[in-house]
C-alpha positions in Angstrom: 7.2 -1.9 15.0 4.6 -4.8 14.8 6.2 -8.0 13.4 3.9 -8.0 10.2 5.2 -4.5 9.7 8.8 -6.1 9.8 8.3 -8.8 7.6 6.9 -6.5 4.7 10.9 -5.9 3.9 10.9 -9.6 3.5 7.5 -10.0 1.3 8.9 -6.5 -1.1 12.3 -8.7 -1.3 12.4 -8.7 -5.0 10.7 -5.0 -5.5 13.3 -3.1 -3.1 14.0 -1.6 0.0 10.8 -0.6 2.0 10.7 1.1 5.0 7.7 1.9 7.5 7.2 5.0 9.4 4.5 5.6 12.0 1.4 7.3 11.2 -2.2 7.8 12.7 -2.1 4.7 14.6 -0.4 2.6 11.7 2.1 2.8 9.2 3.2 4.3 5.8 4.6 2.0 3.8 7.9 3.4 1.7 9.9 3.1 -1.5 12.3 5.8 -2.3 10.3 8.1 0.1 7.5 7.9 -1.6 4.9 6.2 0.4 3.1 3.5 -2.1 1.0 1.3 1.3 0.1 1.7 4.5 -0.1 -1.0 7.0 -3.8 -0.9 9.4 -4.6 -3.0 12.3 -1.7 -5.7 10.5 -3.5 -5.1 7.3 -1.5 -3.6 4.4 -3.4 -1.6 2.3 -1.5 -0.5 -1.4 -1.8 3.2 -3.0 -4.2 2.3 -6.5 -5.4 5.5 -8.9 -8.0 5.7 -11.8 -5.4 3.4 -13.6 -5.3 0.9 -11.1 -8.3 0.5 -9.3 -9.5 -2.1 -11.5 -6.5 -4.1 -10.4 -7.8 -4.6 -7.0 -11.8 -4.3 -7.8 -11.5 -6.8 -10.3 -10.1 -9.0 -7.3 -12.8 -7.8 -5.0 -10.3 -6.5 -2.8 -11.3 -3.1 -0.6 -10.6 0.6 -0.1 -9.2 1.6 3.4 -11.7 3.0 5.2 -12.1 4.7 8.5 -14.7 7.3 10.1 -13.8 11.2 10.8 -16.8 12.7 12.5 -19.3 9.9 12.0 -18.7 9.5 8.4 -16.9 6.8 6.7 -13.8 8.2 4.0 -12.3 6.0 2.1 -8.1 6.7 0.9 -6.9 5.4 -2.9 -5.4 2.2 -0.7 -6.7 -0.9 -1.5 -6.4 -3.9 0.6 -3.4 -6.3 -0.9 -4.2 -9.1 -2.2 -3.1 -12.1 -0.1 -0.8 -14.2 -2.3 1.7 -11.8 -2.0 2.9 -13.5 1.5 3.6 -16.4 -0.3 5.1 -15.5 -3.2 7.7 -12.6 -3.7 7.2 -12.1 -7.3 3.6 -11.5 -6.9 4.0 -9.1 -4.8 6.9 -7.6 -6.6 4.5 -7.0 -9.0 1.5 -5.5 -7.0 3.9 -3.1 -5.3 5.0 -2.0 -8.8 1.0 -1.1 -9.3 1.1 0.6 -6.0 4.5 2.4 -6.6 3.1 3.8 -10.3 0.0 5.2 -8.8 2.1 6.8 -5.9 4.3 8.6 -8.6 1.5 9.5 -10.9 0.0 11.0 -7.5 3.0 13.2 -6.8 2.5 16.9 -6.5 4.3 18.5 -9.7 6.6 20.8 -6.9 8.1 16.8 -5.8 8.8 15.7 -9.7 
């Protein structure tokens, strides 16, 4: 694993364990194996819903994005904002954003 992939367990200190599995070229980003961020070229990128999105917008903060076929799709993962690597309550409280739109996103079969 890349050593900003590492030092996520660090920055989700006061949130909870987190653990990264490898995916598509980067990683998933997991909390009770349910997977809430995903990390991008060392970018992490957090899981946001209708109820969330605002939360990043409103920082100007932007979707992941990547091309499939010549087109660009963009996930519900939003860039995070960058005081959370310098302060663990912050992003204690950005992952809890992340986390709630992750369960609300659950298929009812995983409830």
């Amino acid at each position: 694993m890349s050593e900003f992939v590492d030092n996520l367990e660090t920055v989700f200190s006061e949130f909870g364990s987190v653990s990264a599995k490898r995916m598509f070229g980067g990683y998933g980003i997991y909390h009770d194996g349910l997977m809430f961020g995903l990390v991008a070229d060392d970018e992490l990128y957090l899981k946001a819903d209708s109820q969330s999105t605002s939360h990043f917008t409103d920082k100007g903060l932007s979707p992941f994005e990547y091309n499939k076929n010549g087109k660009s799709v963009k996930m519900s993962y939003y860039q995070a904002p960058e005081e959370i690597y310098d302060d663990s309550e912050v992003a204690r409280e950005w992952a809890i954003i992340a986390f709630d739109a992750a369960l609300r996103g659950r298929s009812p079969s995983k409830k």
